[in-house]
C-alpha positions, -999 to 999 in steps of 0.1 A, spaced: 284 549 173 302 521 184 336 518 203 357 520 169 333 523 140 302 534 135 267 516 125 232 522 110 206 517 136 193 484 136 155 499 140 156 515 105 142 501 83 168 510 45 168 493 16 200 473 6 219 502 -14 209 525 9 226 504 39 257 494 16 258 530 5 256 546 44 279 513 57 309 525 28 302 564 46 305 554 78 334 532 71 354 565 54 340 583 84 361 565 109 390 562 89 392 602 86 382 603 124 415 578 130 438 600 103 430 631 120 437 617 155 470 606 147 479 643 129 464 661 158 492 638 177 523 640 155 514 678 153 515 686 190 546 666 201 568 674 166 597 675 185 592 642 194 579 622 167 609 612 141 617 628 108 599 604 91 567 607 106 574 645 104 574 639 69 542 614 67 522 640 89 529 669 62 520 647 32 488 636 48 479 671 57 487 685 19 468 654 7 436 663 30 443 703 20 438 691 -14 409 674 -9 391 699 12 397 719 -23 386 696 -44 352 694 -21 344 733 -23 352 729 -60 322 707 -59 300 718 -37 298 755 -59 292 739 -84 
């Protein structure tokens, strides 16, 4: 793991989907890692963030709850 981001090993040896494929994961990865930051923030000083935000931070988190369901959905299946 870098600083911000994270990297396949430059010792393994992948073929080219495979490293575009693990690359486009990793990528997703860090942006969840950065989303969730930023809601753990707004979510422990709410008195202090604006309505707006307020607002943004509950969309986001429906948005994730959603998906979390959608990924049980498919992983019973």
């Amino acid at each position: 793991m870098l600083e911000d981001g994270y990297v396949l090993s430059s010792n393994l040896t992948v073929s080219a989907s495979t490293h575009k494929i693990v690359a486009e994961l990793a990528e997703l990865g860090w942006l969840f890692k950065k989303v969730n930051e930023w809601l753990s923030k707004n979510n422990d000083a709410r008195e202090s963030v604006s309505l707006v935000a307020q607002s943004l931070t509950f969309a986001i988190n429906a948005e994730l709850t959603e998906y979390y369901r959608l990924l049980a959905i498919l992983d019973s299946q």
